[in-house]
C-alpha positions in Angstrom: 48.3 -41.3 -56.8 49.0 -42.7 -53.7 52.1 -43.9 -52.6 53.8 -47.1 -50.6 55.0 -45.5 -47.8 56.5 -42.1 -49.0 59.2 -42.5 -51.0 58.8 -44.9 -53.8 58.3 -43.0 -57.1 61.1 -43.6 -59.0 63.9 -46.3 -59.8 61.9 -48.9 -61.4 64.2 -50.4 -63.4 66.8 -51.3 -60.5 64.0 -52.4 -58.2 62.2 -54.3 -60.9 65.6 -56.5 -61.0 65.6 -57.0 -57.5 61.7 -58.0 -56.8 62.5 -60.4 -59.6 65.1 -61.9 -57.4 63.2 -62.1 -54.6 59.8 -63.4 -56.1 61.6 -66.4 -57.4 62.5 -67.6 -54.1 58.8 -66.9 -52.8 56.3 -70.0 -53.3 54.5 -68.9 -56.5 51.2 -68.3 -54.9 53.2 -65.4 -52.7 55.4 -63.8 -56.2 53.6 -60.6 -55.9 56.2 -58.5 -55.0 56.0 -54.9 -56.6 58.2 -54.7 -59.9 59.3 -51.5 -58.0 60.2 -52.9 -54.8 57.5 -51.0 -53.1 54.2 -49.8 -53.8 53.6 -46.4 -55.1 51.5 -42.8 -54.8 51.8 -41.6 -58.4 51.7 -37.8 -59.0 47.7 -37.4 -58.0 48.2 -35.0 -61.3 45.0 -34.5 -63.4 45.7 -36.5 -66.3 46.8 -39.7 -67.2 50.3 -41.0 -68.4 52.2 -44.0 -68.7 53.7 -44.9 -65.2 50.1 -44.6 -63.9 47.8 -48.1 -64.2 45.3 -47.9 -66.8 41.9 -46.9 -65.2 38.2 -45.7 -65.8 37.7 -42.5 -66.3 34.6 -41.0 -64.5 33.9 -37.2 -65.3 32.0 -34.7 -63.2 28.9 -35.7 -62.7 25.3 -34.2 -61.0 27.4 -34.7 -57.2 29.8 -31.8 -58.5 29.5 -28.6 -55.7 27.9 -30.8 -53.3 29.0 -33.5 -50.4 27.5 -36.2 -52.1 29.5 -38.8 -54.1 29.0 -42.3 -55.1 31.0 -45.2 -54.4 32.1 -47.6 -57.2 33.2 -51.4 -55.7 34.7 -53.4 -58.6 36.1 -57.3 -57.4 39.4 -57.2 -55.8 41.2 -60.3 -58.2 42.2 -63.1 -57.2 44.4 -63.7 -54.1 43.8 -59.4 -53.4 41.4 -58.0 -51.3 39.7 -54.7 -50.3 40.5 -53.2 -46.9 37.8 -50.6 -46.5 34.1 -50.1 -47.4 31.8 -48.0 -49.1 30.4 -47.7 -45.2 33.5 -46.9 -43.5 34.8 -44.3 -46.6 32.2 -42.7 -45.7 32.0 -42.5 -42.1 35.6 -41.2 -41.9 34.6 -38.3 -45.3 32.0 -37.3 -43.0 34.1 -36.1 -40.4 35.7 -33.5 -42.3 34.6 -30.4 -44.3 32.3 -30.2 -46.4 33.6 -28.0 -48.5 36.8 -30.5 -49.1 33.7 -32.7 -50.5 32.6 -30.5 -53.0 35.3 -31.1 -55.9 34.5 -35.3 -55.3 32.7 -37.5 -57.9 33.5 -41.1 -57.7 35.3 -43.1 -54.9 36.4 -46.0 -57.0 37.4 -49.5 -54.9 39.5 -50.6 -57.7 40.2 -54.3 -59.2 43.6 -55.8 -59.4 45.0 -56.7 -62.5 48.3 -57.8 -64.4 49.0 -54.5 -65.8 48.1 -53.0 -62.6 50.7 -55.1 -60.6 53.5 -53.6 -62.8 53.1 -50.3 -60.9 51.2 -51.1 -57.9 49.9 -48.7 -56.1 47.8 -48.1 -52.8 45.6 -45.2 -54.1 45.6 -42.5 -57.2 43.6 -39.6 -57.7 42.4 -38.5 -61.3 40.4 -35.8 -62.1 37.2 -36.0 -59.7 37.7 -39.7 -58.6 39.4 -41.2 -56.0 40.9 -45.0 -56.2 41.7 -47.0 -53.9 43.5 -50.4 -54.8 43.2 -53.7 -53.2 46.1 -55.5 -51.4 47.6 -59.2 -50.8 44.2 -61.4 -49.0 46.9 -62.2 -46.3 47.8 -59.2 -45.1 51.5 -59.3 -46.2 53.3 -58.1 -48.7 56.4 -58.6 -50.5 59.6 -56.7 -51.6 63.0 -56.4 -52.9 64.9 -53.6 -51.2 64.8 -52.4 -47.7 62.4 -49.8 -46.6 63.7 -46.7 -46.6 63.9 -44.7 -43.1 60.8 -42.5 -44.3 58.8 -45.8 -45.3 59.7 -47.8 -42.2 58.4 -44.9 -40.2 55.6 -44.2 -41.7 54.3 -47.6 -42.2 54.9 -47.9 -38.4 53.2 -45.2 -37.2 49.8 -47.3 -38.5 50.9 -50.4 -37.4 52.6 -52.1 -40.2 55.5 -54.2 -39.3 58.4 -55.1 -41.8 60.9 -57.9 -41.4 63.7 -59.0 -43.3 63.5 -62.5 -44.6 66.1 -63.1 -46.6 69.3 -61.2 -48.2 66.7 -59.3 -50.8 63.4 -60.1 -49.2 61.8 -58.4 -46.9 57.9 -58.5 -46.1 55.3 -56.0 -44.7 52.9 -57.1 -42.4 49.2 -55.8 -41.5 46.1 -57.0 -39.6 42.7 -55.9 -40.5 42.6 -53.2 -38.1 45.8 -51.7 -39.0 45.7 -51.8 -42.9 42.2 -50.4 -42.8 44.0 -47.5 -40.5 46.4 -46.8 -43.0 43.8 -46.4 -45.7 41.4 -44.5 -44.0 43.3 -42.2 -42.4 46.3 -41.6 -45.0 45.9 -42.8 -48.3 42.1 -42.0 -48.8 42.6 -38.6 -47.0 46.2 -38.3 -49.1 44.2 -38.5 -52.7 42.1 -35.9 -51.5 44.5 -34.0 -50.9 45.7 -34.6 -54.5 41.8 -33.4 -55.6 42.1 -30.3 -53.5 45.4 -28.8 -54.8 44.8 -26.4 -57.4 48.0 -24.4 -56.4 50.8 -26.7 -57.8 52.1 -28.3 -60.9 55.1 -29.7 -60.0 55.4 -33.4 -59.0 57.3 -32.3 -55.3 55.2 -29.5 -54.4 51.7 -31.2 -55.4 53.4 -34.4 -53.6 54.4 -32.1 -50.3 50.9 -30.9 -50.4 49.1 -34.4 -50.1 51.2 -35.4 -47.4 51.1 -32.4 -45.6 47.0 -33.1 -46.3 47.4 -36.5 -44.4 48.8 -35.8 -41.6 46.7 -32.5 -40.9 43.7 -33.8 -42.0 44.1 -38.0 -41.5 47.0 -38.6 -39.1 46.8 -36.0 -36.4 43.0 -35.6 -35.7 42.1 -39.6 -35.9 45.1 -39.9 -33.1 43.1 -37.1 -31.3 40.2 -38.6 -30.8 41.3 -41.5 -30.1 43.2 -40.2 -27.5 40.0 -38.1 -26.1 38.4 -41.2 -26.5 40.8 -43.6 -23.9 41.2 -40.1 -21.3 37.4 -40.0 -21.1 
């Protein structure tokens, strides 16, 4: 599953006590803050269990041992929205492998709901399929706790920008350009990861692996190009 930036997989009942703190002084259109203080990348493991949100299951289907896949877009919710597209998943799949495309069935763009919210997460992987979860329509989103150093950084290095509002509030800020960055080039290419790990079991190795995956595979070569891209 995929993560709010790296580290928030655990401690949900302190956090949940402190989003509730901080929701309460948020407007009640904006009390969306994560119950864990942060969004979460769940274990990208095979099978379901309870700290992951309920989803559709979608088998392996006719695509399996080839590059083609197909692209599920359910509504975002109200007050979410999605920050990529069928068109521009596939644009940035298509630059890598195609063996890495083999294993993929479904890319699911994923609908907010209450259940969902009480583990929110960016992305998940399970079994064949991909999903990839909608975010706040403004661009910002709320939390309890401080980022820690690995979240602040990462979240950075795509643009996001935190800021402190209040004793237990903070907020995390995108634009169009940036969140669609972040997705793209880390959580999508992070739950692929997830797919393509048939080595580990354990939560920290098969969690090392998908992050090791994004920045090889997401992070690295997209800051290449772009790099080519402003020298030529």
């Amino acid at each position: 599953m995929s993560r709010r930036p790296l580290a928030n997989r655990k401690q949900r009942s302190a956090l949940k006590h402190a989003g509730s703190k901080a929701r309460n002084r948020l407007p009640k259109s904006t009390r969306t803050a994560s119950k864990l203080g942060m969004r979460a990348r769940g274990t990208g493991l095979n099978n379901h269990n309870a700290y992951q949100p309920p989803e559709d299951w979608h088998g392996v289907g006719e695509t399996e041992g080839t590059t083609d896949y197909r692209v599920i877009v359910q509504a975002a919710g109200p007050g979410y929205s999605h920050v990529v597209t069928e068109g521009q998943i596939r644009e940035r799949l298509a630059q890598l492998p195609d063996w890495m495309l083999h294993p993929l069935n479904t890319i699911q763009l994923s609908r907010m709901t209450r259940k969902k919210k009480s583990f929110p997460c960016y992305g998940m992987q399970w079994g064949p399929t991909l999903y990839l979860y909608p975010i706040e329509s403004e661009l910002v989103e709320y939390f309890g706790r401080p980022p820690r150093p690995a979240e602040y950084i990462e979240a950075k290095q795509f643009g996001g920008r935190w800021s402190q509002q209040g004793a237990s509030l903070w907020t995390l800020t995108w634009t169009e350009a940036t969140i669609r960055d972040f997705f793209l080039n880390n959580i999508l290419i992070h739950e692929l990861g997830h797919l393509l790990d048939d080595r580990n079991t354990s939560y920290r190795d098969r969690e090392r692996y998908a992050e090791w995956f994004a920045i090889e595979y997401g992070h690295r070569p997209t800051r290449k190009r772009r790099r080519q891209r402003r020298g030529a």
